[in-house]
C-alpha positions in Angstrom: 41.7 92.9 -3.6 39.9 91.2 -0.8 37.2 88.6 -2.2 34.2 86.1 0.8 34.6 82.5 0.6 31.2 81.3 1.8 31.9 77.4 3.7 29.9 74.9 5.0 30.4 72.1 7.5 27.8 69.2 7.6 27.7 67.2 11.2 26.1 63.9 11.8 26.6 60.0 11.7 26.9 60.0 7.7 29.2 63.2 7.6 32.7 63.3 6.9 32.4 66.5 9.0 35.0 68.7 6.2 34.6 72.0 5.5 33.1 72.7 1.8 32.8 75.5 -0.6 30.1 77.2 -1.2 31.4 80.1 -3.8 34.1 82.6 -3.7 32.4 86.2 -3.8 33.6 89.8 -4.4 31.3 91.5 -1.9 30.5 90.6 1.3 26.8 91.7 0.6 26.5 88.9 -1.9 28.2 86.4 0.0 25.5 87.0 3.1 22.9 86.8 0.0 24.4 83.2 -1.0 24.4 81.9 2.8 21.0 83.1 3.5 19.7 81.1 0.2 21.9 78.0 0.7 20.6 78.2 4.7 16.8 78.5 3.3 17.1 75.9 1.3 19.0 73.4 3.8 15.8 73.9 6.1 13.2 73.3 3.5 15.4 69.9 1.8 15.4 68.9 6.1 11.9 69.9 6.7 13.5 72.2 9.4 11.4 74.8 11.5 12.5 78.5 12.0 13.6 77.0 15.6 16.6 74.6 14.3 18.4 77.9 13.4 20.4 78.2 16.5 23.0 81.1 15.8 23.6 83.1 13.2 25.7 86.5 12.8 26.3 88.4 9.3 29.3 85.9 8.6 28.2 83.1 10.0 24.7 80.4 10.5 24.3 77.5 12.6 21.8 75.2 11.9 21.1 72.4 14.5 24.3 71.6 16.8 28.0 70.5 15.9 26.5 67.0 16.4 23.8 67.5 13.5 23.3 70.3 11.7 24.9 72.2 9.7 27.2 75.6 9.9 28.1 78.2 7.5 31.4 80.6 7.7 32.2 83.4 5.5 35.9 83.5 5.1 37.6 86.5 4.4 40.6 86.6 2.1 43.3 88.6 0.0 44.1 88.1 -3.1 
């Protein structure tokens, strides 16, 4: 059975700069659902503009720069 791990990395001067998780999901569908929302909501906590979004792909979101910002992965695995 393969299952999405969505992670997230956190850059800046306060960040440990570790990768967290998100949530563990059995479709990739809702895993691109979870990043979108946890990605919508990281601009609006940051006051970000549709412009900080640098790159994004269907599996992954960068937000900002490996120096501040924010990144998000889906990971897939096998149970």
């Amino acid at each position: 059975m393969i299952k999405y791990v969505l992670i997230y990395t956190d850059f800046g001067d306060t960040c440990d700069g570790l990768a967290r998780v998100n949530g563990v999901y059995d479709t990739l569908e809702n895993a691109q659902k979870a990043m979108d929302n946890d990605v919508n909501n990281y601009m609006l906590e940051n006051n970000l503009e549709d412009e900080a979004l640098t790159k994004s792909s269907y599996t992954y979101t960068l937000v900002g720069d490996e120096s501040d910002g924010c990144q998000w992965q889906i990971l897939e695995i096998k149970e």
